[in-house]
C-alpha positions, 0 to 999 in steps of 0.5 A: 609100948605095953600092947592093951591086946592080951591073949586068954588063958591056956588052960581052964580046968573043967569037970568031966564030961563039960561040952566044949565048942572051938574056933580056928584061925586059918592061914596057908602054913598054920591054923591056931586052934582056940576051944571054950567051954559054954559059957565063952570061959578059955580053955586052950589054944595051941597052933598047928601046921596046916597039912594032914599031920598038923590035922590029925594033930588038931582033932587029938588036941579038940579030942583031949580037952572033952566032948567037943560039940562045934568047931568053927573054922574060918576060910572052909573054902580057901585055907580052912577047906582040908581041916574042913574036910578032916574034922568032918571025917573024924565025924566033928561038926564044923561051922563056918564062920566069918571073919570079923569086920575091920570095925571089931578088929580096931576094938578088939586088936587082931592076933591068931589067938584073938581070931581063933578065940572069936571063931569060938565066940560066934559059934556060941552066939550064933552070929555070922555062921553057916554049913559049910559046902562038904567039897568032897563030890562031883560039884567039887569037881565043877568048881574046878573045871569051872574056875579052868573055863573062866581063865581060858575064856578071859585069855581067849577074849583077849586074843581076840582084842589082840588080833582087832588091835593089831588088825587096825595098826598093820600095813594097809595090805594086810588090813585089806585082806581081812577087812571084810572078816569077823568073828570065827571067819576071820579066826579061822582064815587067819590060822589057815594063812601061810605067812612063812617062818622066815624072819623078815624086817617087813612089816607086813609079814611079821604082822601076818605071822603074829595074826596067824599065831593068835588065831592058832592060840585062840583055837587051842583055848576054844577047843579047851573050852569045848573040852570042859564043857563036854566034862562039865555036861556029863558031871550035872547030868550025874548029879541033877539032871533036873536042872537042865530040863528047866527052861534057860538053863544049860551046862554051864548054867546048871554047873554053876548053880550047883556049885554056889549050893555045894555038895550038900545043897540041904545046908540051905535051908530055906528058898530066902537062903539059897535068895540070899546065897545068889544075892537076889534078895532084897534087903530091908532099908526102910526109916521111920514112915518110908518103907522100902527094900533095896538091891542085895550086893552081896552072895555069890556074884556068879551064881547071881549072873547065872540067874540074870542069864535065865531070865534073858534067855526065857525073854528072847524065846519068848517063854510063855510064863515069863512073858505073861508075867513080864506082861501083868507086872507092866501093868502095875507101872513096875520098870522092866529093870524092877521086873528082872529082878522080880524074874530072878528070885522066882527063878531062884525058887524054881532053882532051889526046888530043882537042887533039893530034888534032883531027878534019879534018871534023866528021861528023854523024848526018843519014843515022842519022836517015834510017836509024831514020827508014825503020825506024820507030823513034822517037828516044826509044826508041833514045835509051833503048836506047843510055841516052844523053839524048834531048837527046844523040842528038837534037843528033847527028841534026841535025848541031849535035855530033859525036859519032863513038862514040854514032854507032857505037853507035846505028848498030849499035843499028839494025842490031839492033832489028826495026821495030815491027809495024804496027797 
């Protein structure tokens, strides 16, 4: 059967000095690379290994064939992100580009040629493209440990689970003796127990020594998980303090906010961009005389649970701008699940103002402690009349959060509130 698919021109001469864009086809063990002149005419295409001599070998060949001004990789966060990397340090441009739909792919046909031909093609146009992240900095980092907490977080989980379910099966002796447990207490009383290692057809005590071993197991994956958000806490305050002086935002938070921007958070543009990276923006849907919106599905799904857990934590401690608007936004009959999402993309605003400019040091409240220390004002009472959590006002006196606004207020609190007389 003839195929009615059929691969562009190797070759197409063009006079010296023509730009040229090209677009790659990424895949584990080889990337095929296509590069067309400006008007979408083929030029060449060749396929190379996907290692680093296959990379130098792609930037000889875009080197070659002219002044290449735009490559379009496919995958830069899976396959594509070390030839990324390598064109980008061999001072290229490269463009992120997306796959096409399955609608394209029944038209057109698929083949590594055709895909690399049509990375080309969207660069020319414009369509389906973006910066990619630069993956070469600390946030890279985050990444990591982060995708290491995520796994250990969903073992330990299920350990947990393990240890309920077995709890319910076991002898009635065993589930008597851990009934009134839960939670830590129940973990940690089931790792100091001393069920013996000898083997035993008894139900009862095999039961004992497999509780003991996940209680041991759970442990281990809660101190790993300490462990990274230790590392995770000293890279986001190297990179953007400023994050964790935001009201919600913690370690884990601002590490994955970060990491959903990237090494290189200029390549948003605009607040609607970073929106819509975090799939918080709306998305028109309106026919005929009906206008309406409705809830983007796309983007970085947990950049969009990090936002959501934000907003959670301003509603619990009651933070003042949150509840004011919670308050007026009722008012207009909105639903408390219309106003979330409202919430969400004014925390996307303030997130994106906080990426853009990270503070250069991270300052702390340790001369605000002196100063209420010498008026004999306990924390507790400043902490009420600023109605913000002991816990909040605490953290920024110890120096452990940044907090540059609740600084400025408690300090021309202080300013204000006359000592307590002596007894």
């Amino acid at each position: 059967m003839t195929s009615m698919t059929l691969d562009p021109p190797l070759t197409n001469p063009l006079p010296p000095g023509s730009e040229l864009v090209a677009g790659v086809d990424t895949h584990k063990n080889t990337h095929h690379v296509a590069i067309l002149d400006l008007v979408g005419r083929p030029v060449a295409d060749r396929e190379f290994r996907a290692d680093g001599r296959g990379y130098a070998q792609i930037v000889a060949f875009l080197h070659a064939h002219g002044d290449v001004v735009r490559i379009g990789v496919e995958g830069t966060g899976s396959y594509g992100a070390g030839l990324a990397r390598a064109l980008t340090t061999a001072g290229l441009t490269v463009i992120e580009v997306a796959r096409q739909d399955r609608q394209a792919r029944r038209r057109r046909g698929k083949s590594d040629p055709l895909d690399a031909h049509q990375a080309a093609a969207a660069v020319l146009s414009g369509t389906d493209t973006a910066i990619p992240k630069s993956g070469d900095g600390a946030v890279e980092s985050m990444r990591i440990l982060l995708a290491e907490r995520r796994s250990t977080a969903k073992a330990r989980a299920q350990v947990m689970n393990q240890i309920h379910a077995l709890l319910i099966t076991a002898p009635e002796l065993v589930r008597q003796a851990f009934r009134a447990l839960s939670g830590p207490r129940l973990v940690n009383t089931l790792a100091k127990t001393r069920p013996g290692t000898i083997t035993s057809p008894d139900p009862a005590v095999v039961a004992r020594q497999t509780l003991r071993r996940f209680a041991v197991r759970h442990l281990t994956m809660q101190a790993e998980i300490d462990l990274i958000e230790q590392q995770l806490e000293m890279l986001v305050r190297q990179v953007n303090p400023t994050l964790l002086s935001l009201s919600g935002v913690g370690p884990v938070t601002a590490a994955t906010l970060l990491v959903a921007a990237g090494d290189n958070p200029e390549r948003l543009g605009t607040r609607a961009s970073f929106a819509a990276l975090a799939g918080v923006a709306p998305i028109p849907a309106s026919s005929g005389q009906r206008t309406r919106h409705r809830l983007s599905r796309g983007g970085n799904r947990h950049a969009n649970a990090a936002l959501h857990r934000i907003v959670l934590l301003r509603m619990r401690h009651r933070e003042p701008r949150t509840m004011a608007y919670f308050e007026r936004r009722r008012s207009e009959q909105l639903t408390d699940r219309d106003i979330m999402r409202c919430l969400k993309r004014h925390v996307a605003n303030e997130i994106y103002a906080a990426l853009l400019n990270p503070a250069t040091d991270n300052p702390v409240g340790r001369e605000l402690r002196a100063r209420r220390q010498a008026k004999g004002i306990p924390i507790s009472v400043l902490a009420a009349t600023l109605g913000v959590p002991y816990q909040r006002l605490r953290r920024l006196e110890i120096g452990t959060r940044a907090d540059p606004e609740l600084e400025a207020r408690a300090t021309a609190t202080l300013e204000q509130i006359s000592p307590p007389l002596a007894a």
